[in-house]
C-alpha positions as CSV (number, residue, x, y, z in Angstrom):
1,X,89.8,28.7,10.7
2,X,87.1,28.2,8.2
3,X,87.5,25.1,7.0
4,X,87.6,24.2,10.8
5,X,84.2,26.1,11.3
6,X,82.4,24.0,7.9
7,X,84.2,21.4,9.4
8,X,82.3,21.4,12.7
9,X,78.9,23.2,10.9
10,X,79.0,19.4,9.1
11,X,79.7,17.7,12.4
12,X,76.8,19.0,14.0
13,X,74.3,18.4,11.0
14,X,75.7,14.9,10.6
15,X,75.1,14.4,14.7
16,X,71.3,15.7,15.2
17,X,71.0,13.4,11.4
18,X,71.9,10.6,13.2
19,X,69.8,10.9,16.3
20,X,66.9,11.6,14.6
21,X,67.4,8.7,12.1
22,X,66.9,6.6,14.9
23,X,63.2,7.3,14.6
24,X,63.4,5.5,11.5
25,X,66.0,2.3,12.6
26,X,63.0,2.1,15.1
27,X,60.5,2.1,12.2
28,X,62.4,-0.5,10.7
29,X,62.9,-2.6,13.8
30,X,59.0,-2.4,14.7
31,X,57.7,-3.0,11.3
32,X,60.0,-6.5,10.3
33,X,60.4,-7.8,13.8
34,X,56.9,-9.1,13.4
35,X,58.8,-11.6,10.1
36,X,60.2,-13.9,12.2
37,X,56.8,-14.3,14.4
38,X,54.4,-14.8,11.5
39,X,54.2,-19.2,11.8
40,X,54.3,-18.9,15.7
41,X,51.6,-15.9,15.4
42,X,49.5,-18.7,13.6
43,X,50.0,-21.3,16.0
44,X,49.2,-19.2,19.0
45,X,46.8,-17.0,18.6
46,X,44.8,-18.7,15.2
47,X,45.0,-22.2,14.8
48,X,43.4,-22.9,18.0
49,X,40.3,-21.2,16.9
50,X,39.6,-23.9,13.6
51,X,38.3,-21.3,11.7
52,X,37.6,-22.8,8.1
53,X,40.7,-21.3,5.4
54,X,39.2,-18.3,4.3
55,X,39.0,-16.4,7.9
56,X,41.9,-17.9,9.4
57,X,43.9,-16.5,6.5
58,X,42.0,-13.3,6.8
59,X,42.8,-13.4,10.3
60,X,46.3,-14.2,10.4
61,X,46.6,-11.0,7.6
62,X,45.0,-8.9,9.9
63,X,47.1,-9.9,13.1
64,X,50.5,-9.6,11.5
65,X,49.4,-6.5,9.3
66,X,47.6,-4.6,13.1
67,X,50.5,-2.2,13.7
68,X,50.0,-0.7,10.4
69,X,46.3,0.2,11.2
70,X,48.1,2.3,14.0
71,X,50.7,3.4,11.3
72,X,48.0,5.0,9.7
73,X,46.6,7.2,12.4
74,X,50.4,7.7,13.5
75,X,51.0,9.1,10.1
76,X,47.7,11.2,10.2
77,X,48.3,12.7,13.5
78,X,51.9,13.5,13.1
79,X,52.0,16.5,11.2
80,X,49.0,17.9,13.5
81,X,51.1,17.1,16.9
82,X,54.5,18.1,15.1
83,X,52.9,21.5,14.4
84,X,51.6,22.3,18.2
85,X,54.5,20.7,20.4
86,X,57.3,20.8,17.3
87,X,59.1,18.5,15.6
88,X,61.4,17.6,18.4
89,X,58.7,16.8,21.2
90,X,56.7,14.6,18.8
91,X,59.4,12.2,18.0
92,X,59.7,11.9,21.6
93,X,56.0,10.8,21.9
94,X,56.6,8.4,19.2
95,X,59.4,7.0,21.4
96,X,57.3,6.6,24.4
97,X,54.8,4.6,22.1
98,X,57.4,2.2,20.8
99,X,58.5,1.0,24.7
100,X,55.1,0.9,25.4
101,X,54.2,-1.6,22.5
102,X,57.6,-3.8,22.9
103,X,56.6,-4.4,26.4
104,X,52.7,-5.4,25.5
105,X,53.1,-6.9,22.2
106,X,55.8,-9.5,24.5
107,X,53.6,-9.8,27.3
108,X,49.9,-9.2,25.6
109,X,48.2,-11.4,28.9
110,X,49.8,-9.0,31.4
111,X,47.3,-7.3,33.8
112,X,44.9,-10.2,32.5
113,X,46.0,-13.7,33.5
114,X,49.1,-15.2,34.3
115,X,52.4,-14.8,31.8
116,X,52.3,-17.6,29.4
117,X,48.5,-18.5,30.4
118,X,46.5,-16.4,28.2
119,X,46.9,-18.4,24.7
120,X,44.7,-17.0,21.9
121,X,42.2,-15.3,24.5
122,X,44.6,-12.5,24.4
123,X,44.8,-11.9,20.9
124,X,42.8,-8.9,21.3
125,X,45.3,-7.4,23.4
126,X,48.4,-8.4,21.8
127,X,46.5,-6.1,18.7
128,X,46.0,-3.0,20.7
129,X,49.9,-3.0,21.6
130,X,50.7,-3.7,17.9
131,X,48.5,-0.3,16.9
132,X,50.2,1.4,19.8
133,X,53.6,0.8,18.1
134,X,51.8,1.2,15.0
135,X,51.8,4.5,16.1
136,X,54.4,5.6,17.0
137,X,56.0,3.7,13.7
138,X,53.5,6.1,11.6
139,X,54.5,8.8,13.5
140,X,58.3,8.5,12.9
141,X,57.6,7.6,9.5
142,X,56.7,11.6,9.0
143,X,59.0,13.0,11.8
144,X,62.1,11.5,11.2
145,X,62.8,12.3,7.1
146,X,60.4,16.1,8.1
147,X,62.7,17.0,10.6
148,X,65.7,16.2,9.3
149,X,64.7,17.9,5.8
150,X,64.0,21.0,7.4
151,X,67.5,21.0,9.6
152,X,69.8,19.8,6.8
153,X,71.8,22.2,4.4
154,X,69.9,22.4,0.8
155,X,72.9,20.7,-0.9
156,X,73.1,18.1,1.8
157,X,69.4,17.4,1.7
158,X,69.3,14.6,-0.2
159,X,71.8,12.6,1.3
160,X,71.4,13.5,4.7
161,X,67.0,12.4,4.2
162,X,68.4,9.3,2.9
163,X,70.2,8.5,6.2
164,X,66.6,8.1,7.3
165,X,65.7,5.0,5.0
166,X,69.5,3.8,5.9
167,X,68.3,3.6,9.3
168,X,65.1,1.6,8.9
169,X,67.2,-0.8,6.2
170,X,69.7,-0.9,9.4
171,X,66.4,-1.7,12.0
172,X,65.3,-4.1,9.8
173,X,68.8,-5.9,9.7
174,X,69.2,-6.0,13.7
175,X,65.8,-7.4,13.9
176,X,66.7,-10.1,10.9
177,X,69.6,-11.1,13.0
178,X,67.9,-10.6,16.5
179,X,65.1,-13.0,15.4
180,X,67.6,-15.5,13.7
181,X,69.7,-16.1,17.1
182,X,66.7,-16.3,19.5
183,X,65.4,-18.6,16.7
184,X,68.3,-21.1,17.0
185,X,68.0,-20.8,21.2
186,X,65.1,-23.6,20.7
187,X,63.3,-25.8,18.3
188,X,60.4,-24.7,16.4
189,X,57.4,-25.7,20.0
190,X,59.8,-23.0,21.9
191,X,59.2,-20.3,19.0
192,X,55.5,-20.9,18.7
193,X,55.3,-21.0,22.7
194,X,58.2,-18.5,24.3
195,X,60.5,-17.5,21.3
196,X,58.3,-14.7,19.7
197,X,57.6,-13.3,23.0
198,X,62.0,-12.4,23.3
199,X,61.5,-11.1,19.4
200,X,59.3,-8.1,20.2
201,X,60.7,-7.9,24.0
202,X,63.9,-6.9,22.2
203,X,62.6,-3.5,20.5
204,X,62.7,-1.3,24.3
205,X,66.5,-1.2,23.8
206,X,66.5,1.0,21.0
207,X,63.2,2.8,22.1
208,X,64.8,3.5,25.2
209,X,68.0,5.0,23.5
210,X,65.9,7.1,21.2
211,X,64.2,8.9,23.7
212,X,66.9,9.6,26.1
213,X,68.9,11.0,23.0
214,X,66.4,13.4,22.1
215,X,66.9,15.2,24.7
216,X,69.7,16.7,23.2
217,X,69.0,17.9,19.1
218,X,67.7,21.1,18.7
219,X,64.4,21.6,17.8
220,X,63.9,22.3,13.7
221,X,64.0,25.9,13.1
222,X,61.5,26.5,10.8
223,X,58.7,25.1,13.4
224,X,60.5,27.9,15.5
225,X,59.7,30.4,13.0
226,X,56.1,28.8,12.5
227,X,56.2,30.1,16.4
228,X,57.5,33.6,15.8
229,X,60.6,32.3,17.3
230,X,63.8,34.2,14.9
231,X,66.0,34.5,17.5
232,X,66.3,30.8,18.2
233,X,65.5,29.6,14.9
234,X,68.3,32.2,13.3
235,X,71.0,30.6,16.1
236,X,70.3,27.0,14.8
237,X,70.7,27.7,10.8
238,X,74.0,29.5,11.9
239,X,75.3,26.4,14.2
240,X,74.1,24.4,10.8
241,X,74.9,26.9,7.1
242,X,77.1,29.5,8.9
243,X,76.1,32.9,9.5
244,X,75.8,34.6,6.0
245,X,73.8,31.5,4.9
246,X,71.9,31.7,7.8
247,X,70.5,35.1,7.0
248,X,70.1,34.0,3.5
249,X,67.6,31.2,4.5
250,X,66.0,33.1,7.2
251,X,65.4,35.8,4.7
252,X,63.5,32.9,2.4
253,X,61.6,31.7,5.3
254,X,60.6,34.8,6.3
255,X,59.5,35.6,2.3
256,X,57.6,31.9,2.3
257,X,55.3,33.0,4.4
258,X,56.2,29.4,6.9
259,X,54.9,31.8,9.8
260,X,51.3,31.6,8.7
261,X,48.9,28.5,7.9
262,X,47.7,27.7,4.5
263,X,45.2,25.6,2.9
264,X,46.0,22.4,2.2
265,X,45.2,22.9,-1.5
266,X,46.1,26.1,-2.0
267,X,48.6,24.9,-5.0
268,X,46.5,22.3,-6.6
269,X,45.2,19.1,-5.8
270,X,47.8,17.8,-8.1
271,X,50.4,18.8,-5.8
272,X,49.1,16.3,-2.9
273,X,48.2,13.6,-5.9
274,X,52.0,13.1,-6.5
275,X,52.7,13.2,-2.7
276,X,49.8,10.2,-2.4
277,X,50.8,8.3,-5.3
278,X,54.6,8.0,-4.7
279,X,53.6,6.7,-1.3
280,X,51.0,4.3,-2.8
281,X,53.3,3.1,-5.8
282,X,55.9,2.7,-2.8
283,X,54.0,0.2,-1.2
284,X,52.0,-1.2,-4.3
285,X,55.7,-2.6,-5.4
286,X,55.1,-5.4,-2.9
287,X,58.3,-4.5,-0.7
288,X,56.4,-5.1,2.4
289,X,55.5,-8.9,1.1
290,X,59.3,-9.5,1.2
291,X,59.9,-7.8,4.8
292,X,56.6,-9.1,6.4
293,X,56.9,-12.3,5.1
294,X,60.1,-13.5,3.6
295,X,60.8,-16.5,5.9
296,X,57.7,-17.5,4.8
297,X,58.3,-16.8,1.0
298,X,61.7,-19.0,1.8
299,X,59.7,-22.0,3.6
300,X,57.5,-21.7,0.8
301,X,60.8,-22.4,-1.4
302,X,61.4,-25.8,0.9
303,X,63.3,-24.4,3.4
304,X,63.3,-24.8,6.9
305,X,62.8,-22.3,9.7
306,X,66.5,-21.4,10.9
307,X,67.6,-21.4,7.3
308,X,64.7,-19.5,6.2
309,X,65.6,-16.2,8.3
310,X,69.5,-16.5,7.3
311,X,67.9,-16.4,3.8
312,X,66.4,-12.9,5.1
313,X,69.3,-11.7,6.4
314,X,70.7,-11.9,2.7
315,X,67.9,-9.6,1.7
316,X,68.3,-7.5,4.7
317,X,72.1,-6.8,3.3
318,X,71.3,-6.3,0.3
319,X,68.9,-4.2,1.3
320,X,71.6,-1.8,3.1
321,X,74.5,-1.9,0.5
322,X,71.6,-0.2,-2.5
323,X,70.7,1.8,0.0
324,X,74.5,3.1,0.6
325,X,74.2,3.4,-2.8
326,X,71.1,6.1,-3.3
327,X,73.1,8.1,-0.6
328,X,76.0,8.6,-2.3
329,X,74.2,9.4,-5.7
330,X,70.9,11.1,-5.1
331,X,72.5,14.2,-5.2
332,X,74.5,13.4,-7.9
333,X,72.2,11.8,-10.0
334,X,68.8,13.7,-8.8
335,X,65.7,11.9,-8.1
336,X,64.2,11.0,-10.7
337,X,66.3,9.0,-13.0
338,X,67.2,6.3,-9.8
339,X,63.3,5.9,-9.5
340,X,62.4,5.2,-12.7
341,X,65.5,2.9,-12.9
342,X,64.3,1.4,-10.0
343,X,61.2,0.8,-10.9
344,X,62.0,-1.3,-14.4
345,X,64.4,-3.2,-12.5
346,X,61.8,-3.9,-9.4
347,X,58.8,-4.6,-12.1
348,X,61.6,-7.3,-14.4
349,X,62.2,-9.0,-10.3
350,X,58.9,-9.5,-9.6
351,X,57.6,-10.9,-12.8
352,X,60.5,-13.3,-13.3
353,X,60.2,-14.5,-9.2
354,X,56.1,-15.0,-10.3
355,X,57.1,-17.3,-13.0
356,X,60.0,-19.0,-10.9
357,X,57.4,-20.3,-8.4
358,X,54.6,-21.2,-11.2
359,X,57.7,-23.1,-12.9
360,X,58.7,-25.0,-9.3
361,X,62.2,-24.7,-10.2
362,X,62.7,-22.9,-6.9
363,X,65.9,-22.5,-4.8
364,X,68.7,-20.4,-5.9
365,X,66.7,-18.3,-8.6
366,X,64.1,-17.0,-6.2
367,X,66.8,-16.1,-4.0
368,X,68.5,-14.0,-7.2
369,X,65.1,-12.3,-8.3
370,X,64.6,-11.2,-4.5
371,X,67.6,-10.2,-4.2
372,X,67.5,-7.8,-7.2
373,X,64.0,-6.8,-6.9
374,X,65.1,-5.7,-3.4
375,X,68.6,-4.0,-5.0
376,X,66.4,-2.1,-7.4
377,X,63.8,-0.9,-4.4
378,X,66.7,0.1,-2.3
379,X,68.6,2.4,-4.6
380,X,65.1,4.7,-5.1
381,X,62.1,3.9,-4.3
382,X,62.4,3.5,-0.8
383,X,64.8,6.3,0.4
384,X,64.3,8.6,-2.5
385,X,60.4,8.6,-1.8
386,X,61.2,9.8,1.8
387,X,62.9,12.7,-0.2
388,X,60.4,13.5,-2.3
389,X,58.2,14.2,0.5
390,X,60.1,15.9,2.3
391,X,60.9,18.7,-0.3
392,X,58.0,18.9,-2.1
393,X,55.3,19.9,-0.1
394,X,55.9,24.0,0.5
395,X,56.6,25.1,4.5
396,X,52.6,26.8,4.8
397,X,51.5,23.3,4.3
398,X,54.4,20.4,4.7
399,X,53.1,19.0,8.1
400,X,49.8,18.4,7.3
401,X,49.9,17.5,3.4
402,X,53.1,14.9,4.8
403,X,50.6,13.9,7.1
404,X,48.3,12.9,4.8
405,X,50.5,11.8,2.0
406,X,52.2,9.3,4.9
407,X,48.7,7.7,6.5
408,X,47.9,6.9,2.8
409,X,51.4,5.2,2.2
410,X,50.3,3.1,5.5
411,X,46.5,2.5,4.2
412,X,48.0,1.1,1.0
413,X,51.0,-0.8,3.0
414,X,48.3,-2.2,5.6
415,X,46.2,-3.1,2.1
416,X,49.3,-5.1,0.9
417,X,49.9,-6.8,3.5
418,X,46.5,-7.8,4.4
419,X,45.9,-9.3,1.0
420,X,48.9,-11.2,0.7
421,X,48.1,-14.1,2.6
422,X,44.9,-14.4,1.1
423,X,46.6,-14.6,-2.6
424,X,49.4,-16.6,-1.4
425,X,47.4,-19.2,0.7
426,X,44.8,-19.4,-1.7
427,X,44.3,-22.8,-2.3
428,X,42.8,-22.5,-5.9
429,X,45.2,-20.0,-6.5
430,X,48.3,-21.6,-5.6
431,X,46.6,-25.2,-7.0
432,X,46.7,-22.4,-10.9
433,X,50.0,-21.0,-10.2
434,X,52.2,-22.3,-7.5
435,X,52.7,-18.8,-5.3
436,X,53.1,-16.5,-8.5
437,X,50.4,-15.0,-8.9
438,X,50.8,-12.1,-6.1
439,X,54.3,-11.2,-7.7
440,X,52.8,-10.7,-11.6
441,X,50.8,-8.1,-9.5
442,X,53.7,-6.1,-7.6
443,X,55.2,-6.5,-10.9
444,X,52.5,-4.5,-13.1
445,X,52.4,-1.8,-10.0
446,X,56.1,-1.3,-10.5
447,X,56.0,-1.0,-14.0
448,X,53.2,1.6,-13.5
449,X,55.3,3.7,-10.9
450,X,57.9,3.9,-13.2
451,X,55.6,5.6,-15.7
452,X,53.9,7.9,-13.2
453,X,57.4,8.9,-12.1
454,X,58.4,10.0,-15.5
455,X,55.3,11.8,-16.6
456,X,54.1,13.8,-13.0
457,X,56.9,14.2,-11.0
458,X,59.9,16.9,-11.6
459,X,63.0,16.8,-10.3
460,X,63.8,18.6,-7.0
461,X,67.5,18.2,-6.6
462,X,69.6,21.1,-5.1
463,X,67.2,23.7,-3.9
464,X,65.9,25.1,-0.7
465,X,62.7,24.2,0.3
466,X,61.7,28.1,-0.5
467,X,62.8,27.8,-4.1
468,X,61.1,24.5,-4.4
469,X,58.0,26.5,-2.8
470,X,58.2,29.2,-5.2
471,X,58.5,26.4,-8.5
472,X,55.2,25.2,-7.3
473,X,53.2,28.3,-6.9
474,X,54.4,29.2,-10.5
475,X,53.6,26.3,-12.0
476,X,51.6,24.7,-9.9
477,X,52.9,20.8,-11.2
């Protein structure tokens, strides 16, 4: 009977896990859908104007990179809404956001002129829709990895946070593959014209299943007891640890303070330093550039469009499989030895794809040092980040120091993104090094998070978020 009982306690964890993962497929889906889009982005909304290099390039970083400006105030906001309506009711406005922008982002003329009339005029509202979605990506960003931290079983953490990044590796993938076949429905004119406009169209299947499923997790119990709700909070933690666990944890909730507010600094401003800088290393290792842009990296390489997104689809997979990976050993393993390992082999990736390209031996050995950088990012230092911050921050403060940590991890990924064109389509630069340059960069910032990882950041494996609250307030990092 009780192996039936841990049986169905694991069952149910696994369940609300999955639901609430879908947050972050959708964060995947919104954030890379926008890859296959990039040339026809150009050729609708930019070219038309004949701005001179610099701006168009500026531009065009500024179009395709527009949902993360919305990321960042998603991120910000998050904790803030998460605390007043809960965890639960949050995710479910993030949800609403995503249909909302899938719809516009398709349609940006709509209400304006006639469907398919508006051309670049519209530019300015096919951005607003991109910050809407932005938003509700920065908001599930937070939610997703919060809620399910503060839900999952303290020896189950780890894995169960990392179904999170599993499920944005997973968005990412549909999207590769939803991009490639409307892709191959027409020739490159029907892309730059109609295509795109099916790519984002695509995302209000998967918003639409998020929000109706919603409707039916439980809401996280230690918002509950942030509300002076112990009845329902104490039912939840038994449907999840049992019921002698559940008095256990309530018990360290309860002696955490979680019902009362704290300041946000109240254990050190080194504390939120290492929740920044993981989410700025995070993005400073260039994976964006790769997910943004890597049918354009491939064309770059001599490829041609149809081919160029199959190429993505590779990373997209391998992508998925290191993820699987982390999953199965962040417990094991703990935290910190799969991010420093993933950060020498991400920093050895990127400097030996800088020198492929200034070589202009290209093909099949960019392809390998994508591939690996990419292996090496997936295995830690994209789900295990999501971990970090997720455990490290104690319950008096977790919403609004995520909140902050998480709308700097979008500043710097809007930053990266932003810049990239302007490196990579830099005609002096690319006349000095062939498309290299930006990748000797991601490489130094990689080699740097692996050094910031081992000297400011202690492992956090295998306790409750109370114990890991108590660590902090007697050492204070």
């Amino acid at each position: 009977m009780d192996n039936y009982q841990e049986k169905k306690r694991r069952a149910f964890a696994f369940r609300i896990t999955l639901i609430a993962a879908i947050g972050g497929l959708l964060f995947g889906y919104d954030t890379a859908v926008i890859s296959g889009t990039v040339s026809a982005l150009n050729y609708y909304f930019i070219l038309p104007r004949g701005l001179a290099e610099i701006s168009a390039n500026s531009l065009l970083g500024f179009t395709v990179s527009s949902a993360l400006i919305g990321a960042v105030l998603g991120g910000a906001i998050a904790g803030y809404l998460s605390n007043i309506f809960g965890r639960k009711k949050a995710l479910m406005i993030s949800a609403v956001l995503f249909m909302i922008a899938s719809i516009g982002s398709a349609i940006p003329e709509l209400g304006f002129k006639p469907v398919g009339e508006g051309g670049y005029t519209v530019l300015t509202q096919f951005i607003i829709y991109r910050m809407l979605g932005g938003i509700g990506v920065g908001m599930a960003s937070l939610l997703s990895p919060l809620y399910i931290a503060e839900i999952a079983p303290a020896h189950k953490r780890g894995k169960l946070v990392s179904f999170n990044q599993l499920a944005i590796i997973i968005g990412m993938l549909i999207v590769f593959f939803v991009n490639y076949f409307i892709a191959r429905q027409g020739n490159d004119n029907w892309i730059n014209v109609t295509g795109w406009r099916w790519m984002f169209a695509s995302e209000i299947v998967p918003a639409a299943m998020f929000f109706i499923l919603l409707f039916i997790i439980p809401e996280s119990p230690r918002w509950l007891m942030l509300k002076g709700r112990e009845v329902k909070a104490s039912s939840i933690l038994g449907r999840i640890n049992g019921a002698e666990s559940a008095k256990l944890i309530m018990n360290d909730i309860k002696g955490s303070s979680a019902s009362k507010q704290g300041k946000l600094f109240m254990y050190g401003w080194k504390l939120i330093a290492v929740g920044i800088l993981l989410c700025i290393f995070q993005q400073f290792t260039g994976i964006n550039v790769v997910l943004y842009y890597g049918p354009e990296i491939f064309k770059n390489l001599g490829n041609g469009t149809n081919w160029a997104m199959l190429q993505t689809i590779v990373i997209g997979a391998v992508n998925l499989i290191f993820c699987i990976v982390a999953i199965n050993t962040v417990d094991k393993f703990g935290r910190k030895p799969l991010q420093i390992a993933g950060a020498i082999i991400m920093a050895a990736a990127m400097t030996g794809l800088g020198f492929v390209f200034l070589s202009g031996s290209l093909g099949v050995a960019a392809l390998i040092f994508m591939i690996i950088f990419m292996a090496g990012f997936s295995f830690s230092w994209g789900p295990v980040v999501w971990v970090l911050l997720s455990e490290i921050f104690p319950n008096k403060i977790r919403g609004r120091a995520m909140s902050v940590a998480v709308a700097v991890q979008w500043i710097s990924n809007y930053l990266v993104s932003w810049t990239f064109p302007m490196m990579d389509k830099s005609t002096w630069l690319t006349n000095m090094f062939h498309h290299g340059f930006a990748y000797w960069v991601y490489g130094v910032m990689a080699a740097l998070a692996g050094l910031f990882m081992w000297k400011m950041v202690p492992e956090t494996k295998g306790k409750t978020l109370e114990q890991l609250e108590k660590r902090w307030e007697v050492k204070n990092i």
